[in-house]
C-alpha positions in Angstrom: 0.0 0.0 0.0 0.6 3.9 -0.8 -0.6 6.9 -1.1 0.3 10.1 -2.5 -1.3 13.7 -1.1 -1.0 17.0 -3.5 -2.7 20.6 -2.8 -2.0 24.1 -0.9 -3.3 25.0 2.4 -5.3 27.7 0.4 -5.0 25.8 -3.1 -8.9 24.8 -4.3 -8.4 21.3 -2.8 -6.4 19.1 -0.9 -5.9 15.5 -3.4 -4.3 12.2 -2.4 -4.4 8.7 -4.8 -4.2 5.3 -2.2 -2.7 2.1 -4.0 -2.9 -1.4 -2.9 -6.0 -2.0 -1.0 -7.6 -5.3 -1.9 -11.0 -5.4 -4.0 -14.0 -6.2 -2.4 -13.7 -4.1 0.9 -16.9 -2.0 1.8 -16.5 1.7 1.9 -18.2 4.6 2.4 -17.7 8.2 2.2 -19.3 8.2 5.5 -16.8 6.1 7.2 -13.9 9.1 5.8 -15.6 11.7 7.2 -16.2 10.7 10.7 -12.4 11.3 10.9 -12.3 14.5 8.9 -14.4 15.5 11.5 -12.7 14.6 14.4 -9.7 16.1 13.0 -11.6 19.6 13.1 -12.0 19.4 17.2 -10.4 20.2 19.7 -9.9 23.0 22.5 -7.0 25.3 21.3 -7.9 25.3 17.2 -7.7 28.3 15.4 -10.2 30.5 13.3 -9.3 28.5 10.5 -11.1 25.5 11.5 -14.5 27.8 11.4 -13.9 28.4 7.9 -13.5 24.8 6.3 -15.6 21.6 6.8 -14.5 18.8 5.9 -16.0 16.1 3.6 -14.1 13.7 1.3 -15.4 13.1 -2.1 -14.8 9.5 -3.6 -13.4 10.2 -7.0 -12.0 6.5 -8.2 -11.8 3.0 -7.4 -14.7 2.6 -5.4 -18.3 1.4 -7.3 -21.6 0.9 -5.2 -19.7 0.9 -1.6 -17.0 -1.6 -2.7 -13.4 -0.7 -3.7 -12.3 -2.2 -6.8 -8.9 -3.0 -6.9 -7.7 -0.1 -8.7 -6.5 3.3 -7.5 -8.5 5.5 -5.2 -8.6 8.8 -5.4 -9.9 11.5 -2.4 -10.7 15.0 -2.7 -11.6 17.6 -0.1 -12.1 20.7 -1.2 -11.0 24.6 0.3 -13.5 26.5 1.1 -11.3 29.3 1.6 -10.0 29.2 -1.7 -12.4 31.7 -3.3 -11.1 34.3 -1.1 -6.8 33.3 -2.5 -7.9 32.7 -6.3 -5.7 35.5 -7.5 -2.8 34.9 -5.2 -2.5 30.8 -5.3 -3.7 30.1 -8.8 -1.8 28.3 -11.3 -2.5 30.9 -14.2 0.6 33.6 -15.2 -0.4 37.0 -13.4 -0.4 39.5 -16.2 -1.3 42.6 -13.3 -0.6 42.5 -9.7 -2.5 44.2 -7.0 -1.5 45.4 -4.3 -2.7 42.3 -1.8 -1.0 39.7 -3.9 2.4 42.3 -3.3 1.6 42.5 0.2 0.9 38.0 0.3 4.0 37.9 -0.8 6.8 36.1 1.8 10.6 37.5 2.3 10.3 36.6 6.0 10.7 33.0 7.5 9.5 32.6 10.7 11.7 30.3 13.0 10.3 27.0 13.6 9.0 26.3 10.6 10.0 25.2 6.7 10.2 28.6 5.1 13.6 29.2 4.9 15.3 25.6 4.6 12.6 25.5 1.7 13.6 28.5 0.1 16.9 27.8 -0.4 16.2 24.3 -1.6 13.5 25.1 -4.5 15.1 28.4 -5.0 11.8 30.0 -4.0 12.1 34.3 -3.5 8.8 33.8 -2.4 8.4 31.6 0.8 4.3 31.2 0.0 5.5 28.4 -2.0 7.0 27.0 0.6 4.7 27.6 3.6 1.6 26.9 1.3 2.5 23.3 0.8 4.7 22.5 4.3 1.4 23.7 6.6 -0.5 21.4 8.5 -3.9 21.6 6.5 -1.9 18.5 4.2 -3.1 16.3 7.1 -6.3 16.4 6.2 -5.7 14.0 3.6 -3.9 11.8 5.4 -6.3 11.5 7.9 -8.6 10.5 4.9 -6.1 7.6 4.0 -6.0 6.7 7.2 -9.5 6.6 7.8 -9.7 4.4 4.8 -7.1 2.1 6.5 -9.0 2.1 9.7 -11.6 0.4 7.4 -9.7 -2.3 6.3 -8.4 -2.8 10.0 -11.9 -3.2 11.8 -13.0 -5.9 9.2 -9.9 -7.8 10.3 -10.7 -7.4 14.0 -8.1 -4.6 14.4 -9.0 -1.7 16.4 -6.8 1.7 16.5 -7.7 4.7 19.4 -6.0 7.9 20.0 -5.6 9.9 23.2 -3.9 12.9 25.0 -1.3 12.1 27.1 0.2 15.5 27.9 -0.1 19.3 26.9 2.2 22.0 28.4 3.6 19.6 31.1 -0.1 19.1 32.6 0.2 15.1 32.5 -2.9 12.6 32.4 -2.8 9.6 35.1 -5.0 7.0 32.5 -5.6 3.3 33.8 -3.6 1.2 32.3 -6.1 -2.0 32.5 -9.1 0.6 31.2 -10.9 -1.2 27.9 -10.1 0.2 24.4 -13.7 1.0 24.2 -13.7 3.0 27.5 -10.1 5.0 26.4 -12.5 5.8 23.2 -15.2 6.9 24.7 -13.4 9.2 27.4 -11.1 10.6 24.4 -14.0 11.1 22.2 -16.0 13.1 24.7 -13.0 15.2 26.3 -12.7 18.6 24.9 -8.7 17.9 24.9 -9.0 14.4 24.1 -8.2 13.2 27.5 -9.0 10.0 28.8 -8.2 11.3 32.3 -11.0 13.7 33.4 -9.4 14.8 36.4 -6.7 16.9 34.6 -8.7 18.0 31.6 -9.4 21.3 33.1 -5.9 21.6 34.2 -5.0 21.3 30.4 -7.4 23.7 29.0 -6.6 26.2 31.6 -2.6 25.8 30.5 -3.9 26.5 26.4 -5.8 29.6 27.7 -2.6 30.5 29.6 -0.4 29.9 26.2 -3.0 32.4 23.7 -3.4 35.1 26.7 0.9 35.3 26.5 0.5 35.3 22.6 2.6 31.6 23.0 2.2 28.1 21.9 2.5 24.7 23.8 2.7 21.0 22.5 2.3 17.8 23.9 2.5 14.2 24.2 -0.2 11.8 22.0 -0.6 8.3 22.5 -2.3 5.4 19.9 -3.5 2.0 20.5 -4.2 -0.3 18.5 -5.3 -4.2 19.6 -6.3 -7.5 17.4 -2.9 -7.3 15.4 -2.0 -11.0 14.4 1.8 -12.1 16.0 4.9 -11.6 13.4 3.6 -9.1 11.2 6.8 -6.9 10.0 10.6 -8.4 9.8 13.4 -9.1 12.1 15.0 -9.8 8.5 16.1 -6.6 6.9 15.9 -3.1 8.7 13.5 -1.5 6.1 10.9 -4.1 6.7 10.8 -4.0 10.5 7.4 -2.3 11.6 8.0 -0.1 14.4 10.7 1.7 12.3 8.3 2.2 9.9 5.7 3.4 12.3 8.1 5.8 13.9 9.2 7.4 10.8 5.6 8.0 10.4 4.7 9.6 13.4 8.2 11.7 12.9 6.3 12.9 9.6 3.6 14.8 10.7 4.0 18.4 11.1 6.2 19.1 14.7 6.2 15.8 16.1 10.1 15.7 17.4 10.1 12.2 19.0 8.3 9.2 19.2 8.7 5.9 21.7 6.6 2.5 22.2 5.7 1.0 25.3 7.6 2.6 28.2 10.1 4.2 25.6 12.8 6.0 27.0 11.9 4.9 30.8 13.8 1.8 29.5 17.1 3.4 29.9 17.1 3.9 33.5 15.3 0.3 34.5 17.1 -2.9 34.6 16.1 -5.5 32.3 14.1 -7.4 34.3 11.9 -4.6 34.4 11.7 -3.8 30.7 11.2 -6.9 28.7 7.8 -8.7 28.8 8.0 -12.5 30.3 6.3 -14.9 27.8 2.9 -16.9 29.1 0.8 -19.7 26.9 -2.7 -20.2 27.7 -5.2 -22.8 25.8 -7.6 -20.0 24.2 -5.3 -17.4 23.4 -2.2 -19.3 22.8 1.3 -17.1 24.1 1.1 -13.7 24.8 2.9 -11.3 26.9 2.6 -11.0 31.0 3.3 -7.3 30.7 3.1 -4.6 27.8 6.7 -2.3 28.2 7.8 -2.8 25.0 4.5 -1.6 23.7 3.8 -4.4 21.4 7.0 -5.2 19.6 10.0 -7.5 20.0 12.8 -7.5 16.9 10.4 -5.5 14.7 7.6 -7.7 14.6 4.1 -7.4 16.4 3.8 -10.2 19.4 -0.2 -10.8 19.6 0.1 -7.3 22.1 -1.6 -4.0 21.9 0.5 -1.9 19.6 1.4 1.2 22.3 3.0 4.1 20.3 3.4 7.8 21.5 4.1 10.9 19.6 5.7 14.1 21.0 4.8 17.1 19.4 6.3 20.5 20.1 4.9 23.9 20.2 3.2 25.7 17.0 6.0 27.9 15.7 3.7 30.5 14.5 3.5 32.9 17.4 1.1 35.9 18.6 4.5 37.3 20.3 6.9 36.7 17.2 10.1 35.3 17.2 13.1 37.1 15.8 14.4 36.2 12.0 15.8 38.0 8.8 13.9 39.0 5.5 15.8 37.5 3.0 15.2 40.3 0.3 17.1 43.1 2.9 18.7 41.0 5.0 17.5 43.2 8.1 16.1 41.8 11.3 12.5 41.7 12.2 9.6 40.2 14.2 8.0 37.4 12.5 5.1 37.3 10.7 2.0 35.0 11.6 -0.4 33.2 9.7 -3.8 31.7 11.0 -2.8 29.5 14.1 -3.7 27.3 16.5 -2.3 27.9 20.3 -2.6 24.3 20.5 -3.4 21.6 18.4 -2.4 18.4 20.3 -5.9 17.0 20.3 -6.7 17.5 16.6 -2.8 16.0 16.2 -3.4 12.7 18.1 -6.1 11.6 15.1 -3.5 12.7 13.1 -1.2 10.3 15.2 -3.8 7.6 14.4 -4.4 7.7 10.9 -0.5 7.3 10.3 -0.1 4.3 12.6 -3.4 2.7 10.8 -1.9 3.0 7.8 1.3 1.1 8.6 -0.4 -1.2 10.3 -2.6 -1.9 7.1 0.3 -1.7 4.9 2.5 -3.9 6.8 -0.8 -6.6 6.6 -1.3 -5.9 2.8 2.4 -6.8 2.4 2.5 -9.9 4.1 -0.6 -11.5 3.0 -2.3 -12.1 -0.2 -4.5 -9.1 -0.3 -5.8 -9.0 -4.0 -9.5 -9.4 -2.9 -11.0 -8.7 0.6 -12.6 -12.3 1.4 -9.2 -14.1 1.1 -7.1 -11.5 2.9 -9.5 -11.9 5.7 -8.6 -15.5 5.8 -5.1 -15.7 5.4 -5.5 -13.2 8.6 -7.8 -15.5 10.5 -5.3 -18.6 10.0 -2.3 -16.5 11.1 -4.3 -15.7 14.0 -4.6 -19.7 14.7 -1.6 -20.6 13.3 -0.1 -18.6 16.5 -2.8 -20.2 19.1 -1.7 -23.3 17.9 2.1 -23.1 17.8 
């Protein structure tokens, strides 16, 4: 499986083509959409998130609720782009007014791609930089995510996400709590918290942040249970799935770091409080007696709950600008600031999720046969036994 995304932050829409999903596998625009929506939420989003709503349209391999086999292609349209017509359409400007001299960008602000991408592409301009590096290209990979969570819940795989931390206010969440209970709690916490007793604390600590014209991050966590034993490689480095799950959560826009399990804790514990002793029991065959290494053992999944966190840092765009040069006079200044979010840790974490389902789902599509639904399904189910009965 792959996917490709293309479009602007203000472009007309925001495009991505997914690859490799077997025929036969029910889908609905519905079940893309609950996602985009999600996405949206989230106490600390900017004004920018009043503006757009997001629905996907199905453009390609799908007929009558069932993919096909083929290519599948995923539109969501700007609806801010009628305002930015003039300034990010693809046609030559023959006269230029006075607001497309004054959307024009000779001033990076720190923290973000502007100027490493200027002096890549060559760009005088750095709209063509910040246009394409800004968040709004999630959207579309939470759409091919959400189309991965799809395949994943007819397999018996379930993926949640949740708030662990924003601006150092930490949650305390029961480790032995359902994945249906973490859901609901996340779903209904205004900060995505599954720990009620320090959502207030959190949203008190983003109204703190906007009041000083600042930004604060956070720590995201994503579970995801059902995955069958020895999916990925202990075989060749490229192939080993929690290296390909971290470099995904390393992709999204300012996630810094990413750990499974207890993660970093692991360097100041002794082994025998790190790895997870090995049990066998007659109906669910061997499985692990504790979680620390959050699902994984030499790149492969063990039978476990996949445990992955993301750490994202503060939005760079600030209300109280950081210092940087223009690149035209070479003089200092205060930076400039687009729309902005003082925190958008909540709306990241389905972010978070959407790129772990779609390793997950790739990883599966790689390993079994996956040209039609029904016997992927199967292939899945026998694994599944296969392991019981080892």
């Amino acid at each position: 499986m792959r996917y490709l995304t293309a479009g602007e932050s203000h472009g007309p829409q925001l495009t991505t083509i997914l690859e490799g999903l077997p025929a036969g596998m029910p889908l609905l625009a519905e079940d893309i959409n609950t996602d985009l929506a999600r996405r949206q939420k989230g106490y600390g989003r900017g004004r920018r998130m009043q503006i757009e709503k997001d629905t996907v349209e199905i453009l390609s391999g799908v007929r009558h609720g069932q993919t096909l086999g083929s290519p599948i292609c995923l539109v969501v349209e700007n609806n801010d782009w009628k305002h930015w017509t003039s300034i990010m359409g693809p046609d030559p400007l023959t006269d230029v007014s006075e607001d497309e001299i004054k959307r024009k960008i000779t001033r990076p602000r720190p923290g973000h791609a502007d100027l490493n991408g200027a002096i890549k592409y060559g760009h005088r301009d750095m709209r063509n930089v910040l246009e394409r590096s800004s968040a709004r290209e999630t959207t579309v990979r939470v759409a091919a995510g959400a189309v991965a969570k799809k395949l994943l819940s007819l397999v018996g795989i379930e993926v949640v996400s949740h708030v662990v931390e924003i601006g150092g206010v930490k949650a305390n969440v029961d480790l032995t709590l359902a994945l249906e209970e973490l859901k609901d709690r996340s779903e209904k916490s205004p900060v995505r918290c599954a720990d009620p007793n320090v959502e207030a604390k959190m949203m008190e600590a983003i109204d703190q942040a906007k009041e000083n014209g600042d930004s604060i991050g956070g720590i995201v966590e994503v579970v995801a249970t059902g995955m069958p034993a020895g999916v990925g490689s202990y075989v060749h480095y490229d192939r080993k799935l929690d290296a390909k799950i971290a470099a995904a959560i390393v992709s999204i826009n300012a996630f810094k770091g990413v750990e499974f399990g207890i993660g970093f804790e692991a360097a100041s514990k002794p082994g025998s409080e790190v790895h997870d002793e090995i049990a066998w029991d007659k109906e669910k065959g061997y499985y692990r007696k504790t979680n620390r290494l959050g699902g994984f053992e030499g790149g492969m999944t063990t039978g476990m709950p996949v445990v992955v966190r993301g750490v994202m840092k503060p939005i760079p765009t600030l209300y109280k600008p950081l210092q940087s040069v223009d690149i035209d006079t070479k003089e200092p200044f205060s930076a400039s600031i687009e729309r902005s979010d003082s925190c958008a840790v909540p709306a990241a974490a389905v972010v978070a999720e959407a790129v772990v389902a779609w390793e997950l789902a790739s990883a599966l599509v790689e390993q079994f046969n996956s040209d039609r639904f029904t016997g992927f399904k199967d292939e899945i189910d026998r694994q599944r036994q296969v392991a019981r009965d080892f």
